[in-house]
N, C-alpha and C positions, 0 to 999 in steps of 0.2 A: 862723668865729664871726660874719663881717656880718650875715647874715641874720637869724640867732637873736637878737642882741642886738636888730636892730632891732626885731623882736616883744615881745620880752623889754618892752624901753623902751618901744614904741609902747602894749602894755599900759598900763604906769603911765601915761604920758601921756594916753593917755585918760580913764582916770578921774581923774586929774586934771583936764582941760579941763572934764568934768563939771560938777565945783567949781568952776571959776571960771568958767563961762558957766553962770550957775544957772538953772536952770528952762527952761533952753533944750536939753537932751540929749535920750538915745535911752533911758536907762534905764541899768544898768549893765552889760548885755551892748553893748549898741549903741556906748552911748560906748566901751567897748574895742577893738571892730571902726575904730570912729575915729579911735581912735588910732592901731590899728598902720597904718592908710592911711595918717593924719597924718603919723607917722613916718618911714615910705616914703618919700612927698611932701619932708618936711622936709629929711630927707638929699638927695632927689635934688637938690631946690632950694639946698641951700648947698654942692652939690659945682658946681652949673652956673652959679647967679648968681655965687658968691663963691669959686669955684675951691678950696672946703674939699678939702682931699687925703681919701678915707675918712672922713664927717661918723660915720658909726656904728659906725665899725671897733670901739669900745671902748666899756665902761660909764665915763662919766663926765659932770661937770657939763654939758662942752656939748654933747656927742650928746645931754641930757638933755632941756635946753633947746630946742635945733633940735627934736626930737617933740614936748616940749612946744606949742612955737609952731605947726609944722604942725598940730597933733591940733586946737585949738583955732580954725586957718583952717582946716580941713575943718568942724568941728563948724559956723562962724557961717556957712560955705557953704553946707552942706547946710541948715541954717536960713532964711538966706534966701531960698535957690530953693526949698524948700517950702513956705514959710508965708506965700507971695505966695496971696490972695484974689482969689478970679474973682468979676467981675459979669454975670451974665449979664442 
């Protein structure tokens, strides 16, 4: 079930990140592709920085939160490495 919930989750997280990074998303397909990056990210990052045992093994509050948080620092990355202006 890791994998699927973390899509499952990264879904909602993205559209959510959506919402809270307003006017800054991909639409609402995009922001869900963002999410389940996010997601992804977010687990791998709190099983490596913070030694989380299985960060997505399950649906709950804080697999929720960990997608939430990645989906969200994917979303203002991908933002900011794109919406950097060239002068030529």
């Amino acid at each position: 079930m890791g994998i699927l919930s973390w899509i499952v989750i990264g879904l909602i997280a993205g559209w959510l990140s959506g919402m809270v990074m307003k006017g800054h998303g991909f639409g609402l397909v995009g922001n869900l592709i963002v999410g389940v990056i996010g997601g992804l990210l977010g687990g791998w990052l709190a099983a490596w920085l913070f030694n989380v045992p299985n960060p997505m093994g399950r649906f709950n509050l804080g697999s929720f939160l960990i997608a939430l948080l990645g989906s969200v620092l994917v979303l203002w990355l991908t933002r900011w490495l794109g919406g950097r202006e060239r002068h030529d």
